[in-house]
C-alpha positions as MATLAB code, in Angstrom:
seq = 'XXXXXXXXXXXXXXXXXXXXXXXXXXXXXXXXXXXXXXXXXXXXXXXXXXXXXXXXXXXXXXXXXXXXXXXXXXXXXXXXXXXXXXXXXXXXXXXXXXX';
ca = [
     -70.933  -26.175  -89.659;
     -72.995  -24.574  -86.905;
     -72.083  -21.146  -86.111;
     -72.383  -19.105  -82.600;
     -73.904  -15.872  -82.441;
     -73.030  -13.173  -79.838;
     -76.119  -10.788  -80.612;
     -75.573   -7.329  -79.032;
     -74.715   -3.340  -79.504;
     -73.971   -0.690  -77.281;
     -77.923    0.783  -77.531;
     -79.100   -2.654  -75.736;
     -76.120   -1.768  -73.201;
     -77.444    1.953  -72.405;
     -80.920    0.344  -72.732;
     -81.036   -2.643  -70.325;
     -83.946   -4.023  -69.303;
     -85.404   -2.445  -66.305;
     -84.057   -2.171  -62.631;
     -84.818   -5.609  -61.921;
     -83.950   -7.374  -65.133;
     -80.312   -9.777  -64.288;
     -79.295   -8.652  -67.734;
     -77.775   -5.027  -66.471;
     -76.121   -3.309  -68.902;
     -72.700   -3.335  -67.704;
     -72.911   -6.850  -67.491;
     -73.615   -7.576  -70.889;
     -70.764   -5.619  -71.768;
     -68.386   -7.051  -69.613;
     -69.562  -10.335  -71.129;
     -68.427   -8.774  -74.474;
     -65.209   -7.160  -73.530;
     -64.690  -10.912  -71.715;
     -64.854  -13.128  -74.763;
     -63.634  -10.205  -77.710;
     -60.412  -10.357  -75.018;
     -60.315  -14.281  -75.334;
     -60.322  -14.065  -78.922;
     -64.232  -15.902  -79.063;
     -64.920  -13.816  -81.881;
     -62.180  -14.447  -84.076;
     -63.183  -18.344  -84.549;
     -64.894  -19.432  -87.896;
     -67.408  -21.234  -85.787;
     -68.339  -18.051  -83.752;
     -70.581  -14.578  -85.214;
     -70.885  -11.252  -83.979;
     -74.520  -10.171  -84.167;
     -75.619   -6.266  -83.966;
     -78.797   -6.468  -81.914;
     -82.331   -4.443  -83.567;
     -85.410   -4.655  -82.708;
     -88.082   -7.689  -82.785;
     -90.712   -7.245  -85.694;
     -94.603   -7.869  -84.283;
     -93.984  -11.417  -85.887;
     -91.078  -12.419  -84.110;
     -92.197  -10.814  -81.010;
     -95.440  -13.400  -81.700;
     -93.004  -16.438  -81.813;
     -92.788  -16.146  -77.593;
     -95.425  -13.788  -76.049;
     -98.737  -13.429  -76.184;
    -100.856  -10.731  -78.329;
    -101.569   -9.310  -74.959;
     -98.172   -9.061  -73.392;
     -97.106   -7.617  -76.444;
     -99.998   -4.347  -76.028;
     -98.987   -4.434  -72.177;
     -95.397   -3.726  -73.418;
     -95.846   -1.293  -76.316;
     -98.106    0.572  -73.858;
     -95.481    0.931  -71.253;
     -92.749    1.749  -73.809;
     -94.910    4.687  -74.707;
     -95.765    5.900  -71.546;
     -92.161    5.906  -70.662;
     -91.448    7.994  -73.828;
     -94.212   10.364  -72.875;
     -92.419   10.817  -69.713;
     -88.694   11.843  -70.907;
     -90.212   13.870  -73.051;
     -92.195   15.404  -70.183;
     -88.829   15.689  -68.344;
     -87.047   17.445  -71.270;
     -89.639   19.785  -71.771;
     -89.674   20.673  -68.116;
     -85.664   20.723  -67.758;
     -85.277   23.351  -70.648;
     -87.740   25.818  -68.869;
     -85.890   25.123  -65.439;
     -87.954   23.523  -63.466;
     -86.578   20.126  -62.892;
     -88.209   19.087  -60.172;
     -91.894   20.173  -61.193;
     -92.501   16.540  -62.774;
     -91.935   14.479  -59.339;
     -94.026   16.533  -57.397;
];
C-alpha cells in the first residue's frame, strides 16, 4: 500500500522561503490546520512527516554543485547579518545597521 506524506514543522512555517517564494508560511500552515481538520491524517494510507534539513547528497539529487555554494553562501551571509542586528540592538543602536 502506498502511503502519503504531509512533510512539515512549525520551523519551515517561521522559516518560509523568502519574500517572493508562493510557499508563505502561513499558507503552509493553513494547508495543515485544513487537512488535520478533515481528518487527512488519521487515514492508514496518509503520514505525517516532521520536515529537517537536506543532507549535501540529497540536496545533489536536484541542484547543481553550484547552486548549492550560491545558497550556503547566502544562508551565511544572512546569519552574519542577524547576528550583526543583535549585537547592535543590545547596545541600543537599532538603526546603526541600515544606515
Amino acid at each position: 500500500m502506498t502511503k502519503a506524506a504531509f512533510i512539515c514543522s512549525p520551523d519551515l512555517w517561521q522559516q518560509g522561503h523568502g519574500a517572493t517564494h508562493p510557499l508563505k508560511p502561513e499558507r503552509l500552515q493553513r494547508t495543515y490546520e485544513l487537512l488535520a481538520a478533515y481528518g487527512a491524517f488519521d487515514s492508514q494510507e496518509s503520514m505525517l512527516v516532521e520536515s529537517r534539513q537536506a543532507t549535501p547528497e540529497e540536496l545533489g539529487l536536484f541542484h547543481t554543485e553550484e547552486y548549492i555554494e550560491a545558497e550556503r553562501d547566502i544562508r551565511m551571509v544572512k546569519v552574519k547579518q542577524k547576528v550583526i542586528v543583535k549585537s547592535l540592538s543590545r547596545r541600543g543602536n537599532r538603526n546603526a545597521y541600515h544606515q
